[in-house]
Each structure stands twice: as structure tokens, then as C-alpha cells.
C-alpha positions in Angstrom: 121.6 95.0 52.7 118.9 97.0 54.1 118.0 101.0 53.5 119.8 102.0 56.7 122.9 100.0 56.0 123.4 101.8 52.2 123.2 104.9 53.8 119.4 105.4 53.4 116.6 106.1 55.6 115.3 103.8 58.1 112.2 102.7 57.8 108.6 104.2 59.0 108.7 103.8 63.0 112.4 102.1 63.2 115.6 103.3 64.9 118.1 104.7 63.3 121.3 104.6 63.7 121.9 108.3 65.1 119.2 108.1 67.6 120.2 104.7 68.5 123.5 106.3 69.3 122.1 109.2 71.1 120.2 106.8 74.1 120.9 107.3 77.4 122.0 104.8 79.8 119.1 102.6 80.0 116.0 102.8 78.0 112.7 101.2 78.7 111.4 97.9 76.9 109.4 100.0 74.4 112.3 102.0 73.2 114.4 98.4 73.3 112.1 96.7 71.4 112.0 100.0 68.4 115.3 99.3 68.2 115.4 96.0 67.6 112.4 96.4 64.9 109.7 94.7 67.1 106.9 95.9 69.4 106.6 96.8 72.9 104.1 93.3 73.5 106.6 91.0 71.6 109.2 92.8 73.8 107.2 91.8 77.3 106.4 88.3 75.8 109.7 87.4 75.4 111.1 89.1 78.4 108.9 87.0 80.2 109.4 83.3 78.3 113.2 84.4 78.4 114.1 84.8 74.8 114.8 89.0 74.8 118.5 88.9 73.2 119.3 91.7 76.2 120.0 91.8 79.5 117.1 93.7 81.3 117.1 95.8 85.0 113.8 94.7 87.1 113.7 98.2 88.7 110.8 97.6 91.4 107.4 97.8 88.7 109.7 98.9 85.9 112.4 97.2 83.7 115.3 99.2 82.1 117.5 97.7 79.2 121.0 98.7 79.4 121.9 100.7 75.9 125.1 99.2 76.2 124.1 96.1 75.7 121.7 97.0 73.0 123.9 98.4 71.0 126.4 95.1 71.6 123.2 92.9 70.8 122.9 95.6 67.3 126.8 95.6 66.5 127.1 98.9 67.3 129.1 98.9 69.7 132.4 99.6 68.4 131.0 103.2 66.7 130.3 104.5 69.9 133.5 104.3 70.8 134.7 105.5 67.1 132.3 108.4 68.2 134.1 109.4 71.5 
């Protein structure tokens, strides 16, 4: 179990869960990648070889990841609607 499941803090420079929750619509691969606890290069690299775990919006020079998605790829998703 890790910090932010018992309740704790997350750690230095990750997501947690109440700004996860808090994301607009789409978020860009930076933001994606904090979330999923790696970095905006690992993000690009595996966007690009395929292996990003989420969905992504080419948006002309920019790519958007849905937050829906993120938070399914998480397990989130169901307190978002818990939330509502």
C-alpha cells in the first residue's frame, strides 16, 4: 500500500488524488505523465513507440489526454462519479 492509499501524502512532485480529480477535460502529456508517476520524456517516448496506457488527441502540433480515460487507466473512475 502506498502513502496516498493509507490516507497519507503523496509523494514530492506526484498527483494526488484531489487534484487528479480536479483536471479538466483533457490535460496535456506533461500533466498525464505526473499522474501516472513518470516524466514528460518517458511520456513522449512511449506515446510515440505506442506503449502510453491512454488514449491521446493529436490536436494539430499538440496532444491532449482525455482525463477520463486517465482516471479509468488510475481506477478512479468510479469516485468521480461518487463525487457528483
Amino acid at each position: 500500500m502506498t502513502a496516498q492509499e493509507a490516507g497519507g501524502q503523496a509523494p514530492a512532485g506526484a498527483m494526488g488524488l484531489e487534484e487528479l480529480l480536479a483536471l479538466p477535460a483533457t490535460v496535456n502529456v506533461t500533466t498525464a505523465g505526473r499522474a501516472l508517476g513518470i516524466g514528460r520524456d518517458k511520456a513522449y517516448e512511449l506515446i510515440r513507440t505506442g506503449g502510453f496506457p491512454v488514449r491521446t488527441l493529436a490536436l494539430g502540433g499538440t496532444v491532449r489526454v482525455p482525463t477520463a480515460e486517465l482516471w479509468k487507466a488510475l481506477g478512479v473512475e468510479g469516485l468521480t462519479a461518487a463525487r457528483g
